[in-house]
C-alpha positions in Angstrom: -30.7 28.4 -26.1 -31.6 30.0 -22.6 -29.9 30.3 -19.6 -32.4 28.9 -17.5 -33.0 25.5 -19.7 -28.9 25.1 -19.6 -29.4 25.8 -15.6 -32.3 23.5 -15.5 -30.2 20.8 -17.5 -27.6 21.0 -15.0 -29.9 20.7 -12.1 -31.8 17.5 -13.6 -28.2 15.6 -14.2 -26.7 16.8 -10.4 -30.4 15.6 -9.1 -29.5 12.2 -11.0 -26.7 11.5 -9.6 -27.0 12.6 -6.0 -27.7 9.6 -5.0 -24.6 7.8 -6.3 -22.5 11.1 -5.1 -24.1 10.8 -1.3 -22.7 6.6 -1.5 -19.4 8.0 -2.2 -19.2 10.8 -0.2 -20.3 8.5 2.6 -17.3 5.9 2.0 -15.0 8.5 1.7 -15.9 10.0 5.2 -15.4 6.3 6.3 -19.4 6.2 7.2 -19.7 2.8 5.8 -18.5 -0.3 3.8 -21.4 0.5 1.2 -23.4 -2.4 1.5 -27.0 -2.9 2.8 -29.1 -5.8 2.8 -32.5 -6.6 2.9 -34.8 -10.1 3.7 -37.8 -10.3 1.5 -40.5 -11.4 3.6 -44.0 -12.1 2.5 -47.4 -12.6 3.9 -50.6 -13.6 2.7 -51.3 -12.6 -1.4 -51.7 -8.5 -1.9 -52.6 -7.4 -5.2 -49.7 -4.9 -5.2 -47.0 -6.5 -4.4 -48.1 -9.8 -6.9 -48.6 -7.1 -9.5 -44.8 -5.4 -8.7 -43.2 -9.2 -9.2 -44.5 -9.4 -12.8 -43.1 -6.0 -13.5 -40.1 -6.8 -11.8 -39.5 -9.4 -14.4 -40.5 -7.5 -17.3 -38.1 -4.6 -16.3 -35.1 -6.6 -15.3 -33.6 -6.0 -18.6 -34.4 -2.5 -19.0 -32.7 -1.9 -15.9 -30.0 -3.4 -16.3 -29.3 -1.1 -19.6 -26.6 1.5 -19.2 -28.8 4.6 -19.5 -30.8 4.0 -16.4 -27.9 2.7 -14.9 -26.0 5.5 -12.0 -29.3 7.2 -11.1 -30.2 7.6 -14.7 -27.6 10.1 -15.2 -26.7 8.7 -18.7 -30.3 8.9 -20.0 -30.2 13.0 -18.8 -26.9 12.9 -20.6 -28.7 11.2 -23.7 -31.9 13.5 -23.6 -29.2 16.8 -22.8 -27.7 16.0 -26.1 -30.9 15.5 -28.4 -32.1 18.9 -27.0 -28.7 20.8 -28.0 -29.0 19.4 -31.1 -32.6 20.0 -31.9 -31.9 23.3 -30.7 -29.1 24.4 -33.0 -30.6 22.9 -35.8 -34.1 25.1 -35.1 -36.4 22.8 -34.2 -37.2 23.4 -30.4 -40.0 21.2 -30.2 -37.8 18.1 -31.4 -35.9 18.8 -28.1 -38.8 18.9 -25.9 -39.8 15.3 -27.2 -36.2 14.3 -26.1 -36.9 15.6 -22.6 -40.6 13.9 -22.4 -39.7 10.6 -23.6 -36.4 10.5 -20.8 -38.7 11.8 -18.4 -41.3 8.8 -19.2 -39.0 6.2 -19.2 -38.0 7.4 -15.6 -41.1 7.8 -14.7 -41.7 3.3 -16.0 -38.6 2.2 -14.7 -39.0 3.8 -11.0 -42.2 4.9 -10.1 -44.7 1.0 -10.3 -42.7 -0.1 -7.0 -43.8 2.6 -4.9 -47.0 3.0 -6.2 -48.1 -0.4 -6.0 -46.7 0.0 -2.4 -48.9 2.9 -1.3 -51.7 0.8 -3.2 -51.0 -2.3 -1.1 -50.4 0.1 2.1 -54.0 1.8 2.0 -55.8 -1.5 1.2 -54.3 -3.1 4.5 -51.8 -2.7 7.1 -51.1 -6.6 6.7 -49.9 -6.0 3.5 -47.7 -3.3 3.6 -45.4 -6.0 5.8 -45.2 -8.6 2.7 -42.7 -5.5 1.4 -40.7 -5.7 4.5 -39.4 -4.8 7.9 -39.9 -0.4 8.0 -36.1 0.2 6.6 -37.0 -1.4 3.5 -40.1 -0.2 2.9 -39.1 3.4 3.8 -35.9 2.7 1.4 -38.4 1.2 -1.6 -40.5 4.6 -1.3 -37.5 6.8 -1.0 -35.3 5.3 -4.2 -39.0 4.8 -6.3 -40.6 8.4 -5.8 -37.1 9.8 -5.7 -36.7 9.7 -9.8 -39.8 12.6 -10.1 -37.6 15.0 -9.4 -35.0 14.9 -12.4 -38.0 13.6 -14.5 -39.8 16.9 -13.4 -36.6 19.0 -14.2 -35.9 17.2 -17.3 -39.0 18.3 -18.7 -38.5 22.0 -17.1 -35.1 22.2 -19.4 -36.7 21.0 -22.9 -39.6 23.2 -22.4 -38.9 25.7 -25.3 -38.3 29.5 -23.6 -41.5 31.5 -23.0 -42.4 35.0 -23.9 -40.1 37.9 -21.7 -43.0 39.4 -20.3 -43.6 36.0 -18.6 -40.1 35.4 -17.7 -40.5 38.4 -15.9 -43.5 37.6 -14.1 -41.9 33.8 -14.0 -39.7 35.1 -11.1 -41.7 34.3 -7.9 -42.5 31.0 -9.5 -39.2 30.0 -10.3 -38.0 31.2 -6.7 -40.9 28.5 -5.3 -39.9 25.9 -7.7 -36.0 25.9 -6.4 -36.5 26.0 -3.1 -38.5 23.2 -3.3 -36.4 21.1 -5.9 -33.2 21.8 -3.4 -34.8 20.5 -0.6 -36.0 17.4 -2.5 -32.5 17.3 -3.6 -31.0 17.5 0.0 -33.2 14.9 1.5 -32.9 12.4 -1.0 -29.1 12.6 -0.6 -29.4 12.0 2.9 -31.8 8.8 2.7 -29.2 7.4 1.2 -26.3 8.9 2.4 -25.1 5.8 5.2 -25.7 2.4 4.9 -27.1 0.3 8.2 -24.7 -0.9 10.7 -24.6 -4.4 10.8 -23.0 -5.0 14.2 -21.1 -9.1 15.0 -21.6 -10.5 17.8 -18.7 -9.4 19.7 -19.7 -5.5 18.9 -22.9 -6.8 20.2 -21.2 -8.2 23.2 -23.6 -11.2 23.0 -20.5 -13.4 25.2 -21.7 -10.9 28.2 -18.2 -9.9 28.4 -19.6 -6.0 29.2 -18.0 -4.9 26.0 -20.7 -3.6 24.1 -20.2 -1.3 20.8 -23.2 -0.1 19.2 -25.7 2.2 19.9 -28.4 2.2 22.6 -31.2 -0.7 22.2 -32.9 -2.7 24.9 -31.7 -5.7 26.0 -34.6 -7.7 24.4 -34.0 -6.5 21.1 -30.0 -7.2 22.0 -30.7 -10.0 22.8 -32.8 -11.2 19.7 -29.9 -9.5 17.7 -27.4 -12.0 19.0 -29.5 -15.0 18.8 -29.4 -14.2 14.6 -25.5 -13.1 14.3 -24.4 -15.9 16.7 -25.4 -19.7 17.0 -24.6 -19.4 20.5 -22.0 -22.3 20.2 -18.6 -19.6 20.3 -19.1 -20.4 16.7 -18.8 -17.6 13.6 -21.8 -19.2 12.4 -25.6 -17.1 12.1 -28.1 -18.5 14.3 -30.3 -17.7 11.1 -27.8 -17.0 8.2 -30.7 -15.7 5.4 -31.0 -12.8 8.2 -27.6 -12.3 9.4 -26.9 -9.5 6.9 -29.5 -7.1 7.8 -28.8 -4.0 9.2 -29.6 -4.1 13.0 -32.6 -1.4 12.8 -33.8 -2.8 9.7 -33.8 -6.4 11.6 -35.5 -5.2 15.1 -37.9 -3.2 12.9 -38.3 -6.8 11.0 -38.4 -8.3 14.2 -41.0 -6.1 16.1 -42.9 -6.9 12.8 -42.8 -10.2 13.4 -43.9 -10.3 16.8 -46.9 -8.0 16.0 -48.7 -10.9 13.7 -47.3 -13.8 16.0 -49.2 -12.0 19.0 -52.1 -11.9 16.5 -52.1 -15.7 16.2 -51.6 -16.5 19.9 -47.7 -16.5 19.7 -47.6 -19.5 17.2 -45.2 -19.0 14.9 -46.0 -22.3 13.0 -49.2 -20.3 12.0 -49.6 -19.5 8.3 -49.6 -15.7 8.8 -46.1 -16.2 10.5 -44.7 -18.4 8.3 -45.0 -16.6 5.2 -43.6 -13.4 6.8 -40.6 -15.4 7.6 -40.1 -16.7 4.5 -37.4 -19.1 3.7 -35.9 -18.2 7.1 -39.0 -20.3 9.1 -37.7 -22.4 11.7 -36.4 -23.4 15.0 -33.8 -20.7 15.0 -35.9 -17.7 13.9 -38.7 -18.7 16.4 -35.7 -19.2 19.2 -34.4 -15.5 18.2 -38.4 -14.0 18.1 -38.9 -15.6 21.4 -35.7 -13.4 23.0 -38.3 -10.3 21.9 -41.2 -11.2 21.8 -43.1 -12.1 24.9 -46.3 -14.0 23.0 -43.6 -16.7 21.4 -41.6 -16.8 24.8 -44.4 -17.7 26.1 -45.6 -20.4 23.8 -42.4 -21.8 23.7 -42.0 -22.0 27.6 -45.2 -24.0 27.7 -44.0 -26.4 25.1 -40.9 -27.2 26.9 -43.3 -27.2 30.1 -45.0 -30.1 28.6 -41.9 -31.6 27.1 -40.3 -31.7 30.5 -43.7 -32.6 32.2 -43.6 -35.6 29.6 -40.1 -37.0 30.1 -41.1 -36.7 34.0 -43.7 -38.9 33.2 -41.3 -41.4 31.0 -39.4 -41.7 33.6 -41.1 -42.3 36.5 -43.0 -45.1 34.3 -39.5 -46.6 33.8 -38.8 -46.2 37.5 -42.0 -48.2 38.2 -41.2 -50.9 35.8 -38.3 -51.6 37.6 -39.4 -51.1 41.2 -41.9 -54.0 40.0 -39.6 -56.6 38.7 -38.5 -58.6 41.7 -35.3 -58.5 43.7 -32.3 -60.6 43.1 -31.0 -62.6 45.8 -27.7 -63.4 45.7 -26.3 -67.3 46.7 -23.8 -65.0 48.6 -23.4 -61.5 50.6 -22.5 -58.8 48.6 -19.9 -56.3 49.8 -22.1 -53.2 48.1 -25.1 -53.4 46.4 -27.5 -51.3 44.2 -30.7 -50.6 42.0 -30.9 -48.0 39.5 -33.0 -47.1 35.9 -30.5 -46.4 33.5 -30.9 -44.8 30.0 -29.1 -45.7 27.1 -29.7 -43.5 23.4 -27.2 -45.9 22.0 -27.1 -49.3 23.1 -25.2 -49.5 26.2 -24.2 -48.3 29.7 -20.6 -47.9 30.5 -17.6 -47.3 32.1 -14.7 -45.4 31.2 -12.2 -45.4 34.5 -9.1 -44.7 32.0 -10.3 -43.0 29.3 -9.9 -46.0 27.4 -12.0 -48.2 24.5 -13.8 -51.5 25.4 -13.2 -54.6 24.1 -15.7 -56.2 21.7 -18.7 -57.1 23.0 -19.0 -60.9 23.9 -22.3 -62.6 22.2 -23.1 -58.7 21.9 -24.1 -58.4 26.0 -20.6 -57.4 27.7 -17.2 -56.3 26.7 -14.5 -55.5 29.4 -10.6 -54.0 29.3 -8.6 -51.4 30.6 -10.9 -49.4 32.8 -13.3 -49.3 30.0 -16.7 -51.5 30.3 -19.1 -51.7 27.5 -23.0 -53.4 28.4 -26.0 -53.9 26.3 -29.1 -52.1 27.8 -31.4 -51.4 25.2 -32.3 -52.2 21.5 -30.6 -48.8 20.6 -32.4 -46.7 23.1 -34.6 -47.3 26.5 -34.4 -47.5 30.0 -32.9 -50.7 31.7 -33.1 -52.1 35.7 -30.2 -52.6 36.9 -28.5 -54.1 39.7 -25.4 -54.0 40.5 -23.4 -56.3 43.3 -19.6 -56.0 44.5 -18.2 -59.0 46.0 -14.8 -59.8 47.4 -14.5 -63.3 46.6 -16.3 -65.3 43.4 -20.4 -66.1 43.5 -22.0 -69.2 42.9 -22.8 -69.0 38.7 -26.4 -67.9 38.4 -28.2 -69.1 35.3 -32.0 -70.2 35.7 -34.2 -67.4 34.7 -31.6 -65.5 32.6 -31.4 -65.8 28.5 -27.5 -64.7 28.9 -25.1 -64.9 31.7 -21.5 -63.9 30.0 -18.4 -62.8 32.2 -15.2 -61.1 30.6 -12.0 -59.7 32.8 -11.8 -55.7 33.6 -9.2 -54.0 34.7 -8.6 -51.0 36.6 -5.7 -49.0 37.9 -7.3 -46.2 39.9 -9.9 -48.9 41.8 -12.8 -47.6 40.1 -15.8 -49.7 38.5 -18.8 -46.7 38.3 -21.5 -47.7 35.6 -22.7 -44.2 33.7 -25.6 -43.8 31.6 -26.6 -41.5 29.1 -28.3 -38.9 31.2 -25.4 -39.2 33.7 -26.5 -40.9 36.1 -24.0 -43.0 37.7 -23.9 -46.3 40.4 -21.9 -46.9 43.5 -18.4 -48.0 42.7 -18.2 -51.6 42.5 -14.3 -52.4 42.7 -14.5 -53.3 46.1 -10.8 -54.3 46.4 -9.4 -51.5 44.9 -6.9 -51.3 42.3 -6.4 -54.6 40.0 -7.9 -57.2 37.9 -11.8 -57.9 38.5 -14.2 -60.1 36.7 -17.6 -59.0 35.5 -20.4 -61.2 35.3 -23.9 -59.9 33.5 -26.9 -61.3 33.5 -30.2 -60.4 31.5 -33.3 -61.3 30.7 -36.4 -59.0 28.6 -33.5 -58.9 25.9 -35.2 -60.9 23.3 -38.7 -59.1 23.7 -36.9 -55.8 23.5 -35.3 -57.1 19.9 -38.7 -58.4 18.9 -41.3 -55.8 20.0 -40.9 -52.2 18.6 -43.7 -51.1 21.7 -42.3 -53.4 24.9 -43.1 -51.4 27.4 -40.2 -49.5 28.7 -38.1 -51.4 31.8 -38.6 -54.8 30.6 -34.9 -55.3 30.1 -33.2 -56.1 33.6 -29.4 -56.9 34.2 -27.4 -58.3 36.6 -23.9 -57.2 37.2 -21.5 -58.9 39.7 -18.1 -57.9 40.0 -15.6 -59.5 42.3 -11.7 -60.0 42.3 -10.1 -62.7 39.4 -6.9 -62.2 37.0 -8.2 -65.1 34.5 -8.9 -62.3 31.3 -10.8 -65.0 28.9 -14.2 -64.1 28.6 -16.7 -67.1 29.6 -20.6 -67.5 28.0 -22.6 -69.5 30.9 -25.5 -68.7 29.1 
């Protein structure tokens, strides 16, 4: 038993667990909360990194077992001991086939991820991002390749000892294999010596607040940062939770990525090519985030709401047509105040709500009145409707030839206020002419039925006719 195989043993089990020992060291310096996460993102079908998922699955087991568990330490331990043994019984070479077959199952366990990684990486720079953003891949090479050196040392130790003369000559050599081995030893300590900040959004100061707390980055990538952590609703929530975890340089690096093949496909991130690289995380809120970066999808995605607003524009002014076209209404009387407008409805009605208050129920489904509250029927769940609207100070003639429903119903209002609102906003001149008090509402309207019976009436066809003048009777009356 030598000297240098019992210092070459000791080297191959501190090289083991260096790894581990850098984690802790880190945590107890206060460098980190030890976790690091990683999204798997794919693109396209590389031989390598198909070939790594089958072995992935055939190895689970085996690395879950204790000895490779804690940077194979125990299965240095394990080999350590069948050399001593073999070595005090007399029978040398025994040992050595302790320290090969450690070293080979090392060598299976760790080394078919990185390899299949470089394979994948010099067949095509598409591939090498199905492994991931740069962090991970750096990581998977670091942790996979890492394992050669106590392999390499473990089958230095259960080498048997050599002849003096060579020992003697053995100096230089051993001289350039520790220097070596040390620095190996030093750097793949450090790889894994700090895990990724992962920074919230108020460390990210994505409120604007001018608070930020994390180191420098541009305010694109900022920016894209915030759109994953936050939903931008003052919410805890992830605008794109499968992502949230990632440290932030492994998620611009992911990020930058990203962008790269969306500018490839013309800043479409519904394109295949971008769809498997984002992985389950696909979606509205990824390509909202990418778009904060990435000046291909920001612009795609101006020109589609372009289009979109070009489009409702053009609804609109259809509507607004439709309306102008239908002709005016001429009252038996003169009102007080009049006015047109096309109002929009999502669900149902238009409305009033002077108080703050809950209409009555609808009468025959057209009109229901109350305190400062005002319910009316515009649409069959959504459309535009024309409507006039007429404030009188004393009661009009009844109106019913021409209209499928005339229904009034008493209002009330204590601050003088009758202003119809639709669901865009827009609102009509006040038609309480007399101020605070009791009113009555009378509404006529006709295109109902065709709106209830034609899924594609063109939009407009409903028109309604709202009188309201002064009246304390509160029973509801159906003309029509």
């Amino acid at each position: 038993m030598s000297r240098r195989s019992l210092l070459l043993w000791a080297a191959a089990l501190v090289a083991a667990l260096a790894p581990i020992l850098s984690v802790l060291s880190a945590l107890l310096l206060g460098w980190g909360d030890g976790e690091q996460g990683f999204a798997w993102m794919s693109m396209g079908w590389c031989a390598g990194y198909e070939i790594n998922e089958g072995i992935r699955t055939l190895l689970g087991p085996v690395r879950e077992f204790p000895l490779v568990l804690f940077g194979l330490a125990p299965l240095v331990g394990l080999a350590f001991a069948g050399w001593l043994l073999s070595v005090r019984a007399g029978r040398p070479r025994l040992g050595r086939i302790f320290g090969l077959a450690a070293a080979g199952i090392m060598l299976v366990v760790s080394l078919p991820e990185p390899v299949l990684l470089t394979f994948d990486a010099a067949v095509s720079r598409y591939c090498l991002s199905a492994w991931g953003p740069p962090e991970l891949v750096n990581w998977t090479l670091t942790s996979g390749f890492y394992p050669l050196l106590p392999a390499v040392l473990t089958v230095l130790a259960a080498r048997p000892p050599v002849r003096p003369r060579l020992v003697r000559r053995g100096r230089l050599a051993r001289v350039a294999i520790t220097v070596p081995v040390v620095a190996l030893l030093l750097l793949g300590a450090a790889s894994d010596s700090r895990p990724g900040r992962v920074s919230d959004s108020n460390e990210l100061d994505c409120a604007g607040f001018g608070d930020v707390r994390v180191p420098a980055m541009s305010e694109q990538e900022k920016a894209f940062l915030c759109a994953v952590r936050s939903d931008g609703f003052g919410s805890d929530e992830p605008g794109v939770p499968e992502l949230a975890g990632l440290p932030d340089r492994a998620l611009i690096a992911y990020g930058h990525s990203l962008c790269q093949v969306a500018t490839r496909n013309g800043g479409d991130t519904g394109a295949r090519a971008v769809q498997r690289m984002m992985g389950e995380a696909a979606g509205g809120p990824l390509t909202w985030a990418l778009s904060k970066m990435c000046p291909a999808v920001a612009k795609v995605l101006q020109a589609e709401s372009d289009r979109r607003e070009a489009e409702a524009k053009a609804f609109v002014a259809a509507a607004e047509r439709a309306c102008a076209a239908h002709p005016r209404h001429r009252p038996k009387i003169k009102p007080v105040r009049r006015a047109r407008a096309t109002m929009w409805t999502e669900f149902w009605t238009i409305n009033v709500w002077d108080e703050e208050q809950e209409a009555d129920e609808r009468v025959a489904d057209l009109v229901g009145g109350g305190d400062g509250a005002l319910q009316v029927w515009a649409a069959d769940e959504a459309g535009h409707a024309c409507v006039t609207g007429e404030a009188y100070t004393r009661r009009p003639p009844v109106e019913t030839r021409g209209w499928e429903q005339v229904v009034e119903v008493g209002y009330r209002t204590r601050t003088g206020s009758l202003v119809l609102a639709d669901g865009d906003g827009k609102r009509m001149p006040d038609l309480a002419a007399g101020g605070p008090g009791r009113y009555r509402v009378r509404v006529h309207v006709r295109g109902r039925k065709a709106a209830q019976e034609h899924i594609d009436v063109p939009d407009g066809t409903v028109q309604l006719l709202i009188m309201v003048f002064p009246g304390e009777q509160r029973k509801p009356v159906i003309y029509r």
